[in-house]
C-alpha positions as CSV (number, residue, x, y, z in Angstrom):
1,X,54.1,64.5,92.6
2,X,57.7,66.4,93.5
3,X,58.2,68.9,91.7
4,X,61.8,69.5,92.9
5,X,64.3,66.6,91.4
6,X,66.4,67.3,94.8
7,X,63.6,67.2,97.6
8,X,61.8,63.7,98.4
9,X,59.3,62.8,100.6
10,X,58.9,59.2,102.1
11,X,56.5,58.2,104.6
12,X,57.6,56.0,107.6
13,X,55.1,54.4,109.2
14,X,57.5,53.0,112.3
15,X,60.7,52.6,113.3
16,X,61.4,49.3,111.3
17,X,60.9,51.8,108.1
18,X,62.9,54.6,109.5
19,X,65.8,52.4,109.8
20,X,65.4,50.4,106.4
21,X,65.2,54.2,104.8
22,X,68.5,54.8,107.0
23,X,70.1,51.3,105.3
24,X,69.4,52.1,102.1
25,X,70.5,55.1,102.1
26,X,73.9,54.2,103.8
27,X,76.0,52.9,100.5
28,X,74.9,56.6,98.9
29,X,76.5,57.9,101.7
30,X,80.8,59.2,100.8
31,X,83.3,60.8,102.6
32,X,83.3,64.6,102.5
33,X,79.5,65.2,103.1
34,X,77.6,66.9,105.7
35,X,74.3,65.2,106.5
36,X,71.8,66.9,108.7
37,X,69.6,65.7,111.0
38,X,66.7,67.9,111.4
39,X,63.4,67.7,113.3
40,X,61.8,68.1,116.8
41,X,62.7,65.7,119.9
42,X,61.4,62.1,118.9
43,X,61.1,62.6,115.6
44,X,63.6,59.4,114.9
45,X,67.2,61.4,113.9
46,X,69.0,59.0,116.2
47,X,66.9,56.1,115.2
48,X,68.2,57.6,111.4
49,X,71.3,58.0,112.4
50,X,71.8,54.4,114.1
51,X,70.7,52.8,111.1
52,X,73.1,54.2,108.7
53,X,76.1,53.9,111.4
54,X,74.8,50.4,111.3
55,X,74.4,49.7,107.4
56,X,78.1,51.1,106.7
57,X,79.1,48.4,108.5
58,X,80.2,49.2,112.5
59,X,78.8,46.2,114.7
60,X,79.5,47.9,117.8
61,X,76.8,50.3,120.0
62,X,75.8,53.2,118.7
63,X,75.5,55.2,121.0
64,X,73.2,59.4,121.3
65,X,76.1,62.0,121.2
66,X,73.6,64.2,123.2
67,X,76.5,64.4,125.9
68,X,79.4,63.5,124.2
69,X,78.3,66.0,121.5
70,X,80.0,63.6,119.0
71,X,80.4,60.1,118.5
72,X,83.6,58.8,116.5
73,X,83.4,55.7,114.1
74,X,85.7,54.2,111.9
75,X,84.2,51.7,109.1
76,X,86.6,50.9,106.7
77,X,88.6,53.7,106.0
78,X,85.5,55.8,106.1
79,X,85.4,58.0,108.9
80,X,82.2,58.6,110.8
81,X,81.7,61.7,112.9
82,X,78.0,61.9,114.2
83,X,77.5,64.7,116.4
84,X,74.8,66.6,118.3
85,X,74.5,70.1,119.6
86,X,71.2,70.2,121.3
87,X,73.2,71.3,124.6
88,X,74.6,74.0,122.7
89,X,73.5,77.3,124.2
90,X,75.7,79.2,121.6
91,X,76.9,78.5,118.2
92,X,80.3,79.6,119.4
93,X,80.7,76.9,121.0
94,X,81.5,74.4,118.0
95,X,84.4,76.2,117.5
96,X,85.4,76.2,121.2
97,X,85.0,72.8,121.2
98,X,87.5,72.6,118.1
99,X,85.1,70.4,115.6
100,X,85.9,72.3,112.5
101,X,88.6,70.4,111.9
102,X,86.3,67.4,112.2
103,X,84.6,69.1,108.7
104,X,86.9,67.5,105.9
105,X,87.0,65.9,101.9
106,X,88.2,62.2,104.6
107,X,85.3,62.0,106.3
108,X,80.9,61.7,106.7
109,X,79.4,64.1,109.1
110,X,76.0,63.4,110.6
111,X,74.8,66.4,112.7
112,X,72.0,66.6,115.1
113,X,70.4,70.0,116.0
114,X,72.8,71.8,113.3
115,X,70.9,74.8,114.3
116,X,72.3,75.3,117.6
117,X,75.7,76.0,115.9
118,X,74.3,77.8,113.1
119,X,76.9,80.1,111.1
120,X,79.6,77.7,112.7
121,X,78.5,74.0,111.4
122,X,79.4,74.0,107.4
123,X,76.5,74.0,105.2
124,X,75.1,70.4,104.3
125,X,75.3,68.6,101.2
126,X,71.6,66.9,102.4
127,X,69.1,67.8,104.5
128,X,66.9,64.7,106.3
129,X,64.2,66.7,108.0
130,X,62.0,64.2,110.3
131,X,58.4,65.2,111.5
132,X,55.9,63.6,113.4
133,X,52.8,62.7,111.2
134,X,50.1,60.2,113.2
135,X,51.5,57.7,114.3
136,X,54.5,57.6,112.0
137,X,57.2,59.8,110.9
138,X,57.1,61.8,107.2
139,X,60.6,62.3,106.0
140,X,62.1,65.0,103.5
141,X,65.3,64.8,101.7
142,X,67.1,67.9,100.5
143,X,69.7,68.2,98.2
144,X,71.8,71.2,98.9
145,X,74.9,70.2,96.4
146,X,75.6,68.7,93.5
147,X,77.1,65.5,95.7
148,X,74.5,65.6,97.9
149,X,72.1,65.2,95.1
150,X,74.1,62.6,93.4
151,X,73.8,60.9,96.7
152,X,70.2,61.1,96.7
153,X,69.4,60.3,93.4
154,X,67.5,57.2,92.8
155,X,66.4,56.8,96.6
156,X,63.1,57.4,96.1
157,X,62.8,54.6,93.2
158,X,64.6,51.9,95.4
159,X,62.3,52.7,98.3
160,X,59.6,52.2,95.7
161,X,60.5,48.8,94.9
162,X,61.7,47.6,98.5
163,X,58.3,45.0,99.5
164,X,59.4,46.3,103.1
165,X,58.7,49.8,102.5
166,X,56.1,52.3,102.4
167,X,55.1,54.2,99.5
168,X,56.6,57.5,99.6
169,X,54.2,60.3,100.9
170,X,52.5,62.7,98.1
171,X,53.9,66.0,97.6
């Protein structure tokens, strides 16, 4: 099985399991972490994303920050930055866009295509890496703190016992 306590995989065999993944992993979620959103186009980060924007509790749309380049929510006093720098053509350009002020202990930053602003975006507290697998999706969470590991902990053995749910993929 895993050998690493702070990497997961989970299988997600459509969209309805990509975005029950996304609500339970919501109330793990705090303020002051960095969540990326990694993986090729259509691999299901927004369809991640929507669900966990979702299952903290905004009713509104959710809307793709692909030209906004970020999305502000405010659910309870949690605030909800989820941004994405696929248009990016530098990684200079977070910074001339002013979002590291955006980065703070008050509030939850979701980033798509963090690698467009690499060495500019602050360094994640989790990793969800999407990939295409069939027909489905395989998921892999990473744990790159101590609170994004506290966060993750336990996931996998809630999505084991969730009837809606698939099992999670082999390591």
């Amino acid at each position: 099985m895993n050998q690493n306590p702070s990497t997961s995989l989970y299988r997600l065999p459509d969209e309805a399991a990509t975005r029950r993944l996304g609500e339970l992993l919501a109330p793990r979620l705090a303020a002051g972490l960095v969540v990326y959103l990694e993986g090729d186009l259509g691999a299901g980060k927004t369809t991640l994303a929507r669900a966990l924007i979702r299952a903290l509790g905004h009713a509104g749309p959710v809307k793709s920050p692909t030209y906004s380049l970020v999305e502000v929510y405010v659910v309870s006093s949690l605030y909800l930055y989820h941004f994405d720098f696929y248009r990016f053509e530098s990684p200079e350009e977070f910074f001339d866009a002013g979002f590291g002020e955006y980065f703070n202990a008050g509030a939850l930053c979701l980033v798509e295509w963090p690698e467009r602003a690499a060495g500019c975006v602050p360094k994640p507290d989790i990793r969800l890496c999407l990939r295409h697998e069939g027909a489905g999706r395989v998921l892999e969470t990473i744990a790159d703190s101590p609170e994004g590991a506290r966060c993750l902990d336990g996931l996998i053995s809630v999505w084991n016992v969730d009837a809606s749910c698939a099992t999670p993929a082999p390591r």
